[in-house]
N, C-alpha and C positions, 0 to 999 in steps of 0.2 A: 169288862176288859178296860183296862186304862194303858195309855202309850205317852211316853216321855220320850226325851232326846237324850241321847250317852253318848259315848263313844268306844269304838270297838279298836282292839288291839288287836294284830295279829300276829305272830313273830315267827318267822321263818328257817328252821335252826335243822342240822343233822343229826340225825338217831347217835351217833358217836360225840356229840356235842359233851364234854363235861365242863365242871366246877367244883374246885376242891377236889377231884375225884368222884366224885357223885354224876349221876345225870343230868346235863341243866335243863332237859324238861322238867325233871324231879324237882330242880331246884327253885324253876320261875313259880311252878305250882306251889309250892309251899313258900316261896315270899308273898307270893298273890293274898295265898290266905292269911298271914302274917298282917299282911297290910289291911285286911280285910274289906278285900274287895269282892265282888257278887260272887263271882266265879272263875275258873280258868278250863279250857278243858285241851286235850292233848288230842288231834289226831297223825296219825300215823300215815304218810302217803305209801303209794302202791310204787311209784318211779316218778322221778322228775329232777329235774337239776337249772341250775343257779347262774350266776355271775361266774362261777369257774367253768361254767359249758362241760361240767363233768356230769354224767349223767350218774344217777344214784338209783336204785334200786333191787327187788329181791332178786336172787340169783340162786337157784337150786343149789350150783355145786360150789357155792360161796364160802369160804370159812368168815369171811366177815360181812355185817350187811348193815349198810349205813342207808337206810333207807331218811326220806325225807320228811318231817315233822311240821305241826303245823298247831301253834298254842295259840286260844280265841279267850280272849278275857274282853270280859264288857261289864261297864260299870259309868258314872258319870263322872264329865271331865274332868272335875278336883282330884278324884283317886284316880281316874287312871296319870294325869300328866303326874302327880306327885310318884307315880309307881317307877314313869321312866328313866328316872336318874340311876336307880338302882340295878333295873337291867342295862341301861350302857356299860356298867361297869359289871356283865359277867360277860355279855355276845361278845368274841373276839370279831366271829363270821359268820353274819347271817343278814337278814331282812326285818325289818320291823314297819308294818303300816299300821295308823293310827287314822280312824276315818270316821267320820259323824253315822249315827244311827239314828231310826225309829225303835224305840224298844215297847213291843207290845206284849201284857204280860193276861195269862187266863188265870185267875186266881179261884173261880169256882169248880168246887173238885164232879166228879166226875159220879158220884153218889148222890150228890144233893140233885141232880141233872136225872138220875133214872137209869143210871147208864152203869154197866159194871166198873168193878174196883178191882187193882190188881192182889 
């Protein structure tokens, strides 16, 4: 195991969020990898709401569902701070934290250990 220092992004956006027409989770993920940084990944929240005190979430008899999103990219602080110039210029409205980490990584697979493999 080795752990370094990074820094973790989180960006705070709605499931209706676009860019160009496209989705801007779609689209942060796919500059992330452009810029190639470690990773991005998208989760999807259940309910929760924002600065507009609007609450968001699923709704059975919903035609539309803007549920609340939630993008984590970690990587070290040259790429991520060179990455943020480019996301201020898609989030019209949303949240973005940027906050120091420990990143500890297990790089011994799970076969050399005895253990099954998927």
């Amino acid at each position: 195991m080795r752990s370094e220092k990074a820094l973790q992004l989180t960006i705070f956006i709605e499931e209706s969020s676009t860019w160009n027409h496209r989705p801007l989770s779609a689209e942060i993920v796919h500059r992330a990898h452009e810029a190639g940084l470690a990773g991005a990944t998208v989760f999807r929240g259940v309910e929760g709401f924002g600065a507009s005190s609007v609450i968001h979430g699923f709704r059975l008899l919903s035609i539309k569902q803007d549920l609340p999103l939630a993008i984590v990219i970690v990587d070290d602080e040259e790429r991520v701070r060179r990455f943020l110039p480019g996301l201020r210029q898609m989030i019209d409205e949303g949240l973005v934290i940027v906050e120091d980490v420990d990143v500890m990584q297990w790089t011994q697979s799970r076969q050399a250990q005895g253990g099954a493999t998927a």
